[in-house]
N, C-alpha and C positions, 0 to 999 in steps of 0.2 A: 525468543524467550516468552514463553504463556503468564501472566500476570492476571490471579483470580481473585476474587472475593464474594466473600457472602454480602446480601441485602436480603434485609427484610421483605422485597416485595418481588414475588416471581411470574416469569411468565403462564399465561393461557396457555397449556399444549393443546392445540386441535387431534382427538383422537385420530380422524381422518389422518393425522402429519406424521405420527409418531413412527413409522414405520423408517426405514433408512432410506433414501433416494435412489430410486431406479434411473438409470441415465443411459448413455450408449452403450455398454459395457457389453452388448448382445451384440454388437456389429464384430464382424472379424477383425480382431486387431495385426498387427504386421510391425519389423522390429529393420530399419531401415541402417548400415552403418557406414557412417562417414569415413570412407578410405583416409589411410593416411593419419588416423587420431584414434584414439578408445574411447570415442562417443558414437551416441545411437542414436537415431532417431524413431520414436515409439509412435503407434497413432490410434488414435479410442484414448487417451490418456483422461483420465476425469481429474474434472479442475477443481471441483469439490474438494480435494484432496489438499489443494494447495492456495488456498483463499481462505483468510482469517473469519469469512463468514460462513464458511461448510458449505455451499451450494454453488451450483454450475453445472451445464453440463460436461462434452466430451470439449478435449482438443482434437480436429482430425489429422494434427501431427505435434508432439512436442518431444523437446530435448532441451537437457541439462547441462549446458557444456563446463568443464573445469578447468578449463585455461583458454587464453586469449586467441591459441590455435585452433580450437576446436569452435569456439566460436565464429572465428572467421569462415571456419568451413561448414558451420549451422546457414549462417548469410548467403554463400556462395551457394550454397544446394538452395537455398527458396531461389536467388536470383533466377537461378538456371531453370527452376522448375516454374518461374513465375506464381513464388505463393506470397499472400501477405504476411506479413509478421510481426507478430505481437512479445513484447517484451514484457515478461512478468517476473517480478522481485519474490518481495513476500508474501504478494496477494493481500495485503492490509487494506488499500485504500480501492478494492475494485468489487465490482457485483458481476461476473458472469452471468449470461442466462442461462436457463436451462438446455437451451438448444445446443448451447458449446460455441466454439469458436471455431472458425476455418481458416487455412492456411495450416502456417509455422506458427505455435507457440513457444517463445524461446523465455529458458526460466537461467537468473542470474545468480539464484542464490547457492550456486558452489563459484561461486569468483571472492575465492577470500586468501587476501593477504593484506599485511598495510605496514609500514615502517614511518619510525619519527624521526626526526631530525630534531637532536637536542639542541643543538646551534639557534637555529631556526624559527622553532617551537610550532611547523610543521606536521602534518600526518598525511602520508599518502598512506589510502585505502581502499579497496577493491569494491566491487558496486555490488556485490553479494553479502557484504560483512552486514549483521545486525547493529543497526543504531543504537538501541539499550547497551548490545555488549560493549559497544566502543565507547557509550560514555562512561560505563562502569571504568575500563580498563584505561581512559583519558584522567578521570576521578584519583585511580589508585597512584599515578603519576607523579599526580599535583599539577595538572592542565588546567585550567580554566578556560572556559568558553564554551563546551558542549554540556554543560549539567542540564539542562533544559529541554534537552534530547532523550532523555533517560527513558519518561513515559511514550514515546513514537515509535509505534511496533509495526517497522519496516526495516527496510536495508538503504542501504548509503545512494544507491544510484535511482531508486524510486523516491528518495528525501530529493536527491538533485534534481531530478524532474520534476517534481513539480512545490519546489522551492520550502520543504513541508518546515513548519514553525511552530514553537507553543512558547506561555509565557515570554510576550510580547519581543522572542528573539527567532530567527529563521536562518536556512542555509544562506541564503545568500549574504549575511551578516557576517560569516566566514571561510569564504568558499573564495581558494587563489584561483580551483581550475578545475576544471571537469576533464575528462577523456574519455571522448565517442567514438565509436564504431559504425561508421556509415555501411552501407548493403554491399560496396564494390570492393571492400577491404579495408578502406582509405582510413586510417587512425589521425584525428585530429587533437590538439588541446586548447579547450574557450575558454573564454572568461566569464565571471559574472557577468558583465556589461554584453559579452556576444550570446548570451545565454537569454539577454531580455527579462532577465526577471520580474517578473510584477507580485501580488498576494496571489501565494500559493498554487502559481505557475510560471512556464517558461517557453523558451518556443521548442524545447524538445517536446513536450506535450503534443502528442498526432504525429510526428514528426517517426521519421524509420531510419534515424541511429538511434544506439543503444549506447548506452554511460556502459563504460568498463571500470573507472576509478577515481576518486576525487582526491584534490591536494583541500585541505582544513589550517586557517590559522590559528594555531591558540596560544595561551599565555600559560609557558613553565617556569617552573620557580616555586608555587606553588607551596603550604602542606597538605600533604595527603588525605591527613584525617579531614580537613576542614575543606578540601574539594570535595570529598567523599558525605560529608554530612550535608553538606550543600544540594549535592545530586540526589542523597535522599529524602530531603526538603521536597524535592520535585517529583521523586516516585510519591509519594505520601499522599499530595495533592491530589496527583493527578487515579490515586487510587478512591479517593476518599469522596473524588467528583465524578467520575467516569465511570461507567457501566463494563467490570472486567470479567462477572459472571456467564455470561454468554457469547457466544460468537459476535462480533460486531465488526465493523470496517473503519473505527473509530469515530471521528466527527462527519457526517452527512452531508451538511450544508455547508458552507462559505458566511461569512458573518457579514452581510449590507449593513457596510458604516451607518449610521454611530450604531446602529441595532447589533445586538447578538443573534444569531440563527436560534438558538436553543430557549429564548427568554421569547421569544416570538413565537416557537412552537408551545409552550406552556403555558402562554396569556391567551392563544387559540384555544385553548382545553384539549389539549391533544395525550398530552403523559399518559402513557399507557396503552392507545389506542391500537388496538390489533387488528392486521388482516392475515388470515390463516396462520400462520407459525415466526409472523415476523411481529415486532412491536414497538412504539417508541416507550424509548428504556425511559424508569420512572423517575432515575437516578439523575441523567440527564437527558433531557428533550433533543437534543442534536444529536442522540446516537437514536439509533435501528439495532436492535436484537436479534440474532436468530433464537426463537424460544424452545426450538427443537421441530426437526423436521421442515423447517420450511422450505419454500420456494424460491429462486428466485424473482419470478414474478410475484412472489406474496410482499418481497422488501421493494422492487418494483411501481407496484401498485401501492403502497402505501408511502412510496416519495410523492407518488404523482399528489397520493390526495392530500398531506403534509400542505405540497405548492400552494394546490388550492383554497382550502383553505385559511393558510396564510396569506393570500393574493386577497381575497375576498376581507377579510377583517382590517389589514392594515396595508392594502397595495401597493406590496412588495411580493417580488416574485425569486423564493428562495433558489440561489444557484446552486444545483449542487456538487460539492467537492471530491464526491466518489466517483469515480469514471465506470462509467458502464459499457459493458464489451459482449459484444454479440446484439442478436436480433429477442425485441419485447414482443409481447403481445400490447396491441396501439390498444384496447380497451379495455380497463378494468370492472 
């Protein structure tokens, strides 16, 4: 789901940026198919395509699988071919580099099904489903418990990894169980607690299973309207505070108790602060902008000097919350 608004205050385009991103697209591509299933494996794939921030370069292999068979046999072909593998949702919370990614890029987001259990109050859900849509469709119910998920533009199995939260509530707050897919086939189901959760991670972070589907507790009973008014209480906010005009990978940093990340980039004088086509949004300070055409290494380079910065004024060294995949350039 795209969620946009106007603001008064827009980005710099660097004339140099405005053109669309040239990437690997020149290399011969090649259409590889998995016997046995109607999935392919594609390779030149550009990631750009598929990251809430527009930029990246190539995958030198990706595939989409749509059912739990097909991905077993995405796994089994890297094993046997000794590739690494990367799992990729919605591309919300990640920066590819411009270089691309090597290996297997394996992307979740046609793994959708999910069923409730009225009994229960229950939801198993597939790790491809949109988080906004499932709270909408949790809302229309009369659920309680995921309204707070509304504004988190990812899907269920990138929320379970790395534990995502807003409005002081998070997965692991209702999370019976996850279901992994280790490289050798092996389908397991954890728990919270085997999951290691801490803020806004897990030990699946780095780790090479991939989430196929999560079990959700919530509370029915409910009314409708008034789950539903609630849930838009939380898009409202989270529009009215957050930078939705632009490509962005939503919040940047990690917040170092008792600090906020975003109230630390703003007491820096940082709001606004551009390198070539990326910017801290003015809106909020803990997002990064694509202002059009940029770079990865333009959002890159402008984390590193955020850090510094901030390291320098108030010696804290911000973490940050977006995962970056592939090789930088070490100097900006």
């Amino acid at each position: 789901m795209k969620i946009s608004q106007a603001v008064g205050n827009a980005c710099t385009v660097p004339a140099s940026n405005i053109e669309t991103q040239d990437t690997n697209h020149s290399r011969e591509s090649k259409i590889i198919y998995l016997p046995g299933t109607n999935c392919e494996i594609k390779s030149q794939a550009l990631l750009s395509a598929y990251t809430s921030y527009r930029v990246g370069g190539a995958a030198e292999l990706y595939v989409a699988p749509r059912n739990i068979e097909a991905l077993q046999a995405s796994l089994k072909y890297a094993k046997e071919h000794n590739l690494r593998v990367t799992t990729l949702g919605a591309g919300s919370n990640l920066l590819v580099s411009d270089r691309g990614i090597s290996g297997l890029v394996v992307a979740t987001r046609h793994l959708r099904y999910s069923h409730c259990d009225l009994q229960t109050g229950q939801v198993t859900v597939a790790a491809g489903e949109s988080i906004p849509s499932l709270a909408w469709e949790l809302a229309k119910l009369g659920w309680q418990g995921f309204e707070w998920a509304v504004g988190i533009p990812g899907t269920v199995g990138g929320a379970v990894v790395m534990n995502a939260g807003a409005h002081n509530s998070c997965i692991a707050d209702i999370l019976i169980s996850a279901q992994v897919l280790s490289p050798d086939g092996t389908i397991e189901t954890l728990t919270p607690e085997e999951l290691g959760y801490t803020y806004r991670t897990s030990l699946l972070q780095g780790s090479d299973r991939v989430v196929t589907q999560a079990t959700f507790q919530l509370q029915p009973g409910f009314d409708p309207a008034y789950v539903t008014a609630t849930t838009k209480q939380h898009k409202k906010l989270r529009l009215t505070t957050q930078p939705y005009n632009f490509p962005s990978c939503g919040s940047v940093f990690r917040n170092p108790k008792p600090y906020a990340a975003g109230w630390l980039i703003e007491q820096s004088g940082l709001k606004g602060y551009q390198i070539g086509g990326a910017q801290v949004a003015h809106l909020h300070a803990n997002f990064i902008v694509n202002c059009g055409g940029a770079k990865a290494n333009d959002i890159f380079c402008l984390i590193r000097h955020i850090q510094q910065e901030v390291q320098e004024r108030w010696s804290i060294l911000l973490e940050p919350e977006v995962k970056m995949l592939g090789e930088f350039q070490a100097a900006c």
